[in-house]
Every structure is written in structure tokens, then in C-alpha cells.
PyMOL commands that place a pseudoatom at each C-alpha (Angstrom):
pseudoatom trace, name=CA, resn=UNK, resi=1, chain=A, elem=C, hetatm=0, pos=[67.285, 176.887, 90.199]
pseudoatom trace, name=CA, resn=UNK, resi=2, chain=A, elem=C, hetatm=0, pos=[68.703, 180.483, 91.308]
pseudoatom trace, name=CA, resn=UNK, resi=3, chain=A, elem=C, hetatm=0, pos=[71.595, 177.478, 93.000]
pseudoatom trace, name=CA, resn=UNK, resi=4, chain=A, elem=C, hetatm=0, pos=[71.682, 174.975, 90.099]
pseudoatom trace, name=CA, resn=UNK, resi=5, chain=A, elem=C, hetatm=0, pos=[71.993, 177.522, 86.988]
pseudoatom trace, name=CA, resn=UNK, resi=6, chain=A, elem=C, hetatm=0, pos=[74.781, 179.545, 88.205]
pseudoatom trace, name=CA, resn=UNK, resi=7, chain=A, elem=C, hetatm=0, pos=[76.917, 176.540, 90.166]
pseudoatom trace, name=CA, resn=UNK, resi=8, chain=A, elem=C, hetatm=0, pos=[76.449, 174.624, 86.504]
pseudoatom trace, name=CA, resn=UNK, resi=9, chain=A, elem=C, hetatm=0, pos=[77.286, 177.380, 84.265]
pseudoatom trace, name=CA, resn=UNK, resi=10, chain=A, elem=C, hetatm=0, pos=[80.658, 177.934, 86.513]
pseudoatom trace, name=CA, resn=UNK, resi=11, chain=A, elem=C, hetatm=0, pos=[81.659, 174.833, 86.097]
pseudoatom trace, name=CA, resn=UNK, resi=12, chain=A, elem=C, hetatm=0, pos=[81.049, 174.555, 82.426]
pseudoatom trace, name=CA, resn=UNK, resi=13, chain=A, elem=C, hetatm=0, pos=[83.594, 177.754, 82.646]
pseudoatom trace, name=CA, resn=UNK, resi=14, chain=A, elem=C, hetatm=0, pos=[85.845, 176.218, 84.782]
pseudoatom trace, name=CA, resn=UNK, resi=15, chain=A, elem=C, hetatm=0, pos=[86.459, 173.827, 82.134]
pseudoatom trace, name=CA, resn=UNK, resi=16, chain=A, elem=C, hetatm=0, pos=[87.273, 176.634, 79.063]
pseudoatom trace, name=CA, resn=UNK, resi=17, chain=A, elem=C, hetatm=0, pos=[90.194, 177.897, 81.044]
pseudoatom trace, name=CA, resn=UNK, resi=18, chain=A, elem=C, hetatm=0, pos=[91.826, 179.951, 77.658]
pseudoatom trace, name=CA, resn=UNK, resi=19, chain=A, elem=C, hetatm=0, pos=[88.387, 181.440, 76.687]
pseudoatom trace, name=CA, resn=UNK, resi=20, chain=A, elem=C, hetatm=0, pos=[87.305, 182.249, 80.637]
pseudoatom trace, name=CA, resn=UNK, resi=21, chain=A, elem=C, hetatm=0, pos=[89.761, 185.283, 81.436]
pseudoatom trace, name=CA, resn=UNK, resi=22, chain=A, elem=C, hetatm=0, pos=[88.319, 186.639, 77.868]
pseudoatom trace, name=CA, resn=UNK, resi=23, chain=A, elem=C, hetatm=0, pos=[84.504, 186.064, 78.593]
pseudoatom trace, name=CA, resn=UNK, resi=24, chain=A, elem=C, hetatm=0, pos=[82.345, 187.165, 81.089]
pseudoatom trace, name=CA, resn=UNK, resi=25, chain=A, elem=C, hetatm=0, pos=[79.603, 185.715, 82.444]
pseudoatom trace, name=CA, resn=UNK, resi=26, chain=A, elem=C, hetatm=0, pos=[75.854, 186.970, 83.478]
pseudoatom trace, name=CA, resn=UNK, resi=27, chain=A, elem=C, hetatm=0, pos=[73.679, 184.812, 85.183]
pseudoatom trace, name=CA, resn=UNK, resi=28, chain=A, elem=C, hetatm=0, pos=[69.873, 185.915, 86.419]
pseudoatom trace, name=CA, resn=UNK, resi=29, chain=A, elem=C, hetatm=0, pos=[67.924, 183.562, 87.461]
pseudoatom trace, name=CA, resn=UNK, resi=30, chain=A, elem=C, hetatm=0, pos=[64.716, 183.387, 89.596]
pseudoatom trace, name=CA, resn=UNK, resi=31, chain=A, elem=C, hetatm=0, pos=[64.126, 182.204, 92.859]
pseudoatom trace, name=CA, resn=UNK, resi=32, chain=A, elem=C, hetatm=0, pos=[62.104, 179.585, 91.074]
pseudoatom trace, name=CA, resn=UNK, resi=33, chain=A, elem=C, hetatm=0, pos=[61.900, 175.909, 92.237]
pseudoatom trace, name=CA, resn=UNK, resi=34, chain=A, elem=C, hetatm=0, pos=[60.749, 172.877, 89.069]
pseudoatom trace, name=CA, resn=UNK, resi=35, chain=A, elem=C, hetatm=0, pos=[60.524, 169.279, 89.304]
pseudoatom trace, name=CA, resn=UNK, resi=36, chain=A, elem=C, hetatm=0, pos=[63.881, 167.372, 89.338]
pseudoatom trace, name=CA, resn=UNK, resi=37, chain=A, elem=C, hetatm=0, pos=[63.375, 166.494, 85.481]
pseudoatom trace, name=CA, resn=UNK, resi=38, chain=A, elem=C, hetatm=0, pos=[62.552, 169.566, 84.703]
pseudoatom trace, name=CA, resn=UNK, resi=39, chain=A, elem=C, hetatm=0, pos=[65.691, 171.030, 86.484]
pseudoatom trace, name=CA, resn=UNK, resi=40, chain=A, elem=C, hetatm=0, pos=[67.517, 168.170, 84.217]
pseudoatom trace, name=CA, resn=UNK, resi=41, chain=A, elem=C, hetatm=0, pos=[66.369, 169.311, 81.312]
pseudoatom trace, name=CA, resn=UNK, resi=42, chain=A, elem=C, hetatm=0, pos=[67.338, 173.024, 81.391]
pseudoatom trace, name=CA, resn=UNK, resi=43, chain=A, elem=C, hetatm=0, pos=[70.727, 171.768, 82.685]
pseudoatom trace, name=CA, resn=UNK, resi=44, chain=A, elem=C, hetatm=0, pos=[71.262, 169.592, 79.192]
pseudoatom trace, name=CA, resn=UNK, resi=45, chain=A, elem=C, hetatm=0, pos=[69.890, 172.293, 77.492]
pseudoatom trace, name=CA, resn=UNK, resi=46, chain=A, elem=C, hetatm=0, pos=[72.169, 175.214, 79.691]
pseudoatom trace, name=CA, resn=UNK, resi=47, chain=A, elem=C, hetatm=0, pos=[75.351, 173.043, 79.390]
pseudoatom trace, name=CA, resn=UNK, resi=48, chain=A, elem=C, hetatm=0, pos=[75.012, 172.172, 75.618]
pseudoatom trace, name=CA, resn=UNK, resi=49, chain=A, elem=C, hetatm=0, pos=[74.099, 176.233, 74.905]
pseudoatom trace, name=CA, resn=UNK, resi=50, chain=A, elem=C, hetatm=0, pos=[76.898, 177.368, 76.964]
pseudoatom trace, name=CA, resn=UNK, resi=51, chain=A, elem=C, hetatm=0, pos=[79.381, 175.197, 75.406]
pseudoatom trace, name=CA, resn=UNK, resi=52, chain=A, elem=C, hetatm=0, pos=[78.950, 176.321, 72.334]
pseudoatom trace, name=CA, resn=UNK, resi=53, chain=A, elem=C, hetatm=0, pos=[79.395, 179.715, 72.737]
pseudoatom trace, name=CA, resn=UNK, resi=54, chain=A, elem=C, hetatm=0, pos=[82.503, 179.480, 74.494]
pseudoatom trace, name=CA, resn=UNK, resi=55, chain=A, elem=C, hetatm=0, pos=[83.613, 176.999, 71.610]
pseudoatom trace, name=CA, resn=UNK, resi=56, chain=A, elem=C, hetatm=0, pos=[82.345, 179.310, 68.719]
pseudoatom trace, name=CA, resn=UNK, resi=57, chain=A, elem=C, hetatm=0, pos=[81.516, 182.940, 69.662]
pseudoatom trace, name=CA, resn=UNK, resi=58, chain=A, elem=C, hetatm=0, pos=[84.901, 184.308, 70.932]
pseudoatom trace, name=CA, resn=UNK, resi=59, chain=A, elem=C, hetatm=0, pos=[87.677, 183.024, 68.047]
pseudoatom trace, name=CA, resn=UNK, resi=60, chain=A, elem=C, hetatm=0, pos=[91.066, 184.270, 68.832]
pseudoatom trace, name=CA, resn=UNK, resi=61, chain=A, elem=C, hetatm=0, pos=[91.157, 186.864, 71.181]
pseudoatom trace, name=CA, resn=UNK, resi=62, chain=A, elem=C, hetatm=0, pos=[87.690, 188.030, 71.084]
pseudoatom trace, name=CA, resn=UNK, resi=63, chain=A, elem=C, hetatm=0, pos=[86.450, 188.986, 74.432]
pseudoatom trace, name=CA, resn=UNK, resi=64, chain=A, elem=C, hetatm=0, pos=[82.522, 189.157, 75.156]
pseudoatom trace, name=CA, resn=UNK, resi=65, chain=A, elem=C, hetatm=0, pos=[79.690, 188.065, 77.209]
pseudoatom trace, name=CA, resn=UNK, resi=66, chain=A, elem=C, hetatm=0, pos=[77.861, 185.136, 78.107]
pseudoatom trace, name=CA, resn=UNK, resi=67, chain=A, elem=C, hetatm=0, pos=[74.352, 185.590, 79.583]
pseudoatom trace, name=CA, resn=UNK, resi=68, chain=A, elem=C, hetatm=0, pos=[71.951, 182.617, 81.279]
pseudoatom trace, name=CA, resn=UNK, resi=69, chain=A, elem=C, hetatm=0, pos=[68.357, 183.772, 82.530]
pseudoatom trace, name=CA, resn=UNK, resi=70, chain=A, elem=C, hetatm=0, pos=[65.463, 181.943, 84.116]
pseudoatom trace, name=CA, resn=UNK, resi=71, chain=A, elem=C, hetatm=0, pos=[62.564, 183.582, 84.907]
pseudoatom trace, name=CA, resn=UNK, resi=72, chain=A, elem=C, hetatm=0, pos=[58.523, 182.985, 85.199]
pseudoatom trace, name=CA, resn=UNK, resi=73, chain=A, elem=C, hetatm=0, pos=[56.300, 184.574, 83.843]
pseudoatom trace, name=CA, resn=UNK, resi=74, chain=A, elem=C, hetatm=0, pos=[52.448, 185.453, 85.149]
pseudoatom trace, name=CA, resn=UNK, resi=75, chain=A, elem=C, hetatm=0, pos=[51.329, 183.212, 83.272]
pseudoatom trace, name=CA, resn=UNK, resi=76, chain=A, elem=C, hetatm=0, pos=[53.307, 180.436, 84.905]
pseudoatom trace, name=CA, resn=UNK, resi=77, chain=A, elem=C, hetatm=0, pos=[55.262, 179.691, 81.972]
pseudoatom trace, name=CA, resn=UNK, resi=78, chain=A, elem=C, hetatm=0, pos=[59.013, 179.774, 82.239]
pseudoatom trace, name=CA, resn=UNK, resi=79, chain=A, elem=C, hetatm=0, pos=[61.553, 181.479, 79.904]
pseudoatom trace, name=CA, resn=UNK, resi=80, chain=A, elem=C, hetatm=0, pos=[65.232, 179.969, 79.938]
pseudoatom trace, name=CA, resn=UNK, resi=81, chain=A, elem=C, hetatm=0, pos=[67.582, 182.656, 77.617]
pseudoatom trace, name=CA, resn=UNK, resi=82, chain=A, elem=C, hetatm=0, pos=[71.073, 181.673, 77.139]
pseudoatom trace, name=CA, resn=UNK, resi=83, chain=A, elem=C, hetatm=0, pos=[72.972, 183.773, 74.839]
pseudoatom trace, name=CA, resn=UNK, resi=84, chain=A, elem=C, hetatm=0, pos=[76.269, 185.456, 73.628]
pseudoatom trace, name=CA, resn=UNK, resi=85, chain=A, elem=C, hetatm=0, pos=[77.361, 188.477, 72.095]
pseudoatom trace, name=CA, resn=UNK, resi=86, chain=A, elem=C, hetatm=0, pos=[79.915, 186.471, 69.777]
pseudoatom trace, name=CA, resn=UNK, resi=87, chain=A, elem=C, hetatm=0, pos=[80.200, 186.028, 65.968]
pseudoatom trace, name=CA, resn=UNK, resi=88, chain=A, elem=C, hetatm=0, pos=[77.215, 184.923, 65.618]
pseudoatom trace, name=CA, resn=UNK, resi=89, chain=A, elem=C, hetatm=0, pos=[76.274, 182.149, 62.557]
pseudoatom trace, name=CA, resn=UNK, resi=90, chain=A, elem=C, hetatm=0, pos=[75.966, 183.999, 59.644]
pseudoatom trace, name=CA, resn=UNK, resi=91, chain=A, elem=C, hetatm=0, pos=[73.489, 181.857, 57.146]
pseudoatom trace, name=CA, resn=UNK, resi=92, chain=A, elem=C, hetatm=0, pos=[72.015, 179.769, 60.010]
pseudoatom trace, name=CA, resn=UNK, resi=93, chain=A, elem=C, hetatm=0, pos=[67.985, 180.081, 59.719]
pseudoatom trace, name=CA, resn=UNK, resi=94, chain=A, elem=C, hetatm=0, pos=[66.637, 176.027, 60.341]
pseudoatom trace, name=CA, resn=UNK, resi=95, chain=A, elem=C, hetatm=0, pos=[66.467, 174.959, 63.718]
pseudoatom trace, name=CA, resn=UNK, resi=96, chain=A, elem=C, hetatm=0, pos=[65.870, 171.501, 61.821]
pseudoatom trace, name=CA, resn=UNK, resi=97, chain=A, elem=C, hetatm=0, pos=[68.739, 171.687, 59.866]
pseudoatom trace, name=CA, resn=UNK, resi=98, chain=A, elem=C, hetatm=0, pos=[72.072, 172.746, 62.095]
pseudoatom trace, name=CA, resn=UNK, resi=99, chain=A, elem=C, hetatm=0, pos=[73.183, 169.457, 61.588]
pseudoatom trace, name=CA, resn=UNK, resi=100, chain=A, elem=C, hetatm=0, pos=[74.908, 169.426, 65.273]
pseudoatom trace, name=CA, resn=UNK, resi=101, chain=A, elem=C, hetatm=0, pos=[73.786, 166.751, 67.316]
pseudoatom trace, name=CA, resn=UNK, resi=102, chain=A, elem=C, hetatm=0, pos=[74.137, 168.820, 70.057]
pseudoatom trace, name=CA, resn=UNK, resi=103, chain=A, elem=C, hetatm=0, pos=[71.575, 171.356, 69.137]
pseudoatom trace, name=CA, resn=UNK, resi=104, chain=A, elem=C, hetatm=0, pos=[69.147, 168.285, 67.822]
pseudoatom trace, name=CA, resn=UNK, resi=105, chain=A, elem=C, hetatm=0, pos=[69.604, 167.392, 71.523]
pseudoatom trace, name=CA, resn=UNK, resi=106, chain=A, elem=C, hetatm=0, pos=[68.321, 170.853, 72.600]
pseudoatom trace, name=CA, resn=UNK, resi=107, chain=A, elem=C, hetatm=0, pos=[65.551, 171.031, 70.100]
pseudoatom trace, name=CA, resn=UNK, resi=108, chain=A, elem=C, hetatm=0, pos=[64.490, 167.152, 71.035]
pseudoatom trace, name=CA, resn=UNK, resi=109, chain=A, elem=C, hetatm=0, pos=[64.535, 168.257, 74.879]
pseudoatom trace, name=CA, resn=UNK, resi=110, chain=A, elem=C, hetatm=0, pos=[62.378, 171.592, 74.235]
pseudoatom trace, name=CA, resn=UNK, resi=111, chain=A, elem=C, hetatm=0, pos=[59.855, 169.139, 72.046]
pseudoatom trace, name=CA, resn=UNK, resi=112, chain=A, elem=C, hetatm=0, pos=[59.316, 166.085, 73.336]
pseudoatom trace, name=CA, resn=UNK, resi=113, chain=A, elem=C, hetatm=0, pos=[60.665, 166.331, 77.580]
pseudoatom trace, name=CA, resn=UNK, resi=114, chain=A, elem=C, hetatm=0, pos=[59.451, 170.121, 78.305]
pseudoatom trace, name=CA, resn=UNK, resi=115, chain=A, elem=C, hetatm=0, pos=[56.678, 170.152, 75.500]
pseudoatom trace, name=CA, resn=UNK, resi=116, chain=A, elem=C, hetatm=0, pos=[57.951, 174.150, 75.389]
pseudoatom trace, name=CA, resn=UNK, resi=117, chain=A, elem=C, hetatm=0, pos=[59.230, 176.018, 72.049]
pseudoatom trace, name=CA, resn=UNK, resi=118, chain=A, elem=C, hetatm=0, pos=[62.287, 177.301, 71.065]
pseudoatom trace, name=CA, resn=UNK, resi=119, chain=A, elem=C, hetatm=0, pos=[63.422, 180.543, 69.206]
pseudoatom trace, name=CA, resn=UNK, resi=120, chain=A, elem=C, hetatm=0, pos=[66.880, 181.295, 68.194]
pseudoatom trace, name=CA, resn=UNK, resi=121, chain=A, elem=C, hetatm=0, pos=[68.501, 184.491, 66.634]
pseudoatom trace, name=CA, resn=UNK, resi=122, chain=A, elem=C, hetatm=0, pos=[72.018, 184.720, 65.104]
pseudoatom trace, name=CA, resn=UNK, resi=123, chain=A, elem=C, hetatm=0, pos=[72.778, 188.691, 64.591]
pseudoatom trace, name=CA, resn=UNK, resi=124, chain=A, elem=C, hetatm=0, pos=[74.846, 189.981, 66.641]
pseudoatom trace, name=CA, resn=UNK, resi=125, chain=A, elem=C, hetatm=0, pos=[75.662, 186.628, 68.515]
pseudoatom trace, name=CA, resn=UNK, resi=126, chain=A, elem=C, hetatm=0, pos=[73.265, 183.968, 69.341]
pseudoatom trace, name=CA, resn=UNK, resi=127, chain=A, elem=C, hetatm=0, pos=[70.188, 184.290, 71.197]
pseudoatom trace, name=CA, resn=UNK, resi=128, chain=A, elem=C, hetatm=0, pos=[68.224, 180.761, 72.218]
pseudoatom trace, name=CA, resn=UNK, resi=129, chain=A, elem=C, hetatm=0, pos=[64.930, 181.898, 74.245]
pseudoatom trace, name=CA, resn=UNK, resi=130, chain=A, elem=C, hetatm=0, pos=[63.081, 178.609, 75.660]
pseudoatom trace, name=CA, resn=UNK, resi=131, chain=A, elem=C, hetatm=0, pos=[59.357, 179.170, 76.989]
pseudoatom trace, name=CA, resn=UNK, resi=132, chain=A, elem=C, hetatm=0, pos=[58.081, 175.809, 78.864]
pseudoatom trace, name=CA, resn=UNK, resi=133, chain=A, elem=C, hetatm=0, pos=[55.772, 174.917, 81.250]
pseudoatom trace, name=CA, resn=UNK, resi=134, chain=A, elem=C, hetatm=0, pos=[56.804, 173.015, 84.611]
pseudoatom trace, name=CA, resn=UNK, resi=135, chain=A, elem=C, hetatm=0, pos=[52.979, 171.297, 84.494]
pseudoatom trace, name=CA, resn=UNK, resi=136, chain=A, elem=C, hetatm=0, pos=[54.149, 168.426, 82.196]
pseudoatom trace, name=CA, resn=UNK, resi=137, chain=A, elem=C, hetatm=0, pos=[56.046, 166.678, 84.805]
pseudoatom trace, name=CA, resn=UNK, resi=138, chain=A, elem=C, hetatm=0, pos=[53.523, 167.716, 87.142]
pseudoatom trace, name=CA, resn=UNK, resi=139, chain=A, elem=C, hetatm=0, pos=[51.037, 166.053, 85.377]
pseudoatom trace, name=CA, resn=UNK, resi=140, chain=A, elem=C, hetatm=0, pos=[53.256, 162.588, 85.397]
pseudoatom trace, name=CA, resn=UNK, resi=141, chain=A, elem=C, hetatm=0, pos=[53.731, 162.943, 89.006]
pseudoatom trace, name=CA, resn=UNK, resi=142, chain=A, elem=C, hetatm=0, pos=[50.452, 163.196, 89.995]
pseudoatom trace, name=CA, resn=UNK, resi=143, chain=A, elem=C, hetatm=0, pos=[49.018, 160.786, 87.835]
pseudoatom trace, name=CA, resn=UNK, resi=144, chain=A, elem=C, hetatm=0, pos=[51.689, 158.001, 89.324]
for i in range(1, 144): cmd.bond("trace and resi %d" % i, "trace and resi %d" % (i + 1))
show_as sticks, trace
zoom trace
């Protein structure tokens, strides 16, 4: 993942030419290693969080920061944080509600593929934390 993560998150840069000279990007990830759907699913999930905040956070001229972080946890949980110190959403409080597709997406991957949870906060930018577990897919694997 420590490869994956930051080659991904580059490339999703790459692509926001106009907003990459303003934004700067912090990656920290883990030398951590999760099933190949796993890995999948915190790309979707990376790409989709990413891309929004360089579509939304920096209007204009604004200049800030983009951060991605994966990391384990002694438990063997695994914490994904993508974030941005951006605009924020002012009035955004229901996950259920955004009406984006794209963040349905996110919230349908957390559910249902990594069986994990997912917090969000909107002051001072917006902060998506995502705790999963690697031992669904495990579990799948084994079992086949």
C-alpha cells in the first residue's frame, strides 16, 4: 500500500493540472500489505475522496493541503484518513443524505465490501476517517 496510495493519489493530481501548483499533497502510509480487494477498495474510496477535494475545497485561488494516511492499528484494524484543509461544507451533517453518488459509493464500499465505518467532519475542511478490518476478505479466501 505504502506503493499503491501515493502512485494513485499522484495521478489523480496529475489530472487537476490548474488546482495542483495551488495544492499540496501529504501522503503517509504504512508499510502495510491487504488483500487485492481490499487494496481496491481503499483505491475507489482514495480516488473518489481525493477528487473531491481538489474539485471543491480550493475555489479560485485558494491554496491548501491535501493529506492521505494508512495506518494499522494494534488492534489490527486499519485507519484510511483522507482529508483537506479547504472550505469545508458548511450545513453537511448526513452521511445518508449528501445526495452525491460519489460519496454513496464511498459509504456503500465502507458498509457492505470492507464491513468498516466511516466518520466525516466538515470544519475547517473535510475530514473522512475509515477504520476496517483486512479479515473480511480473509475470511472469503480461506473459506474458497
Amino acid at each position: 500500500m505504502e506503493e499503491y496510495i501515493p502512485e494513485l493519489t499522484q495521478a489523480i493530481f496529475d489530472s487537476y493540472q490548474n488546482t495542483v501548483q495551488r495544492v499540496h499533497l501529504i501522503i503517509d502510509v504504512a508499510p502495510v500489505s491487504l488483500l487485492i480487494d481490499t487494496a481496491l477498495s481503499c483505491g475507489l474510496i482514495v480516488s473518489e475522496l481525493v477528487s473531491n477535494s481538489l474539485e471543491h475545497a480550493f475555489p479560485g485561488d485558494r491554496s491548501g493541503v491535501v493529506s492521505v494516511s494508512l495506518v494499522q492499528s494494534e488492534d489490527g484494524t486499519y485507519r484510511l484518513t483522507v482529508a483537506d484543509d479547504g472550505i469545508g461544507v458548511p450545513g453537511y451533517s448526513d452521511l445518508h443524505r449528501s445526495g452525491t453518488i460519489g460519496i454513496a459509493s464511498v459509504n456503500g464500499i465502507v458498509e457492505q465490501q470492507l464491513r468498516g465505518r466511516l466518520e466525516f467532519s466538515v470544519d475547517g475542511g473535510v475530514h473522512w476517517w475509515i477504520t476496517f478490518s483486512d479479515d473480511v476478505y480473509r475470511e472469503r479466501v480461506r473459506d474458497s
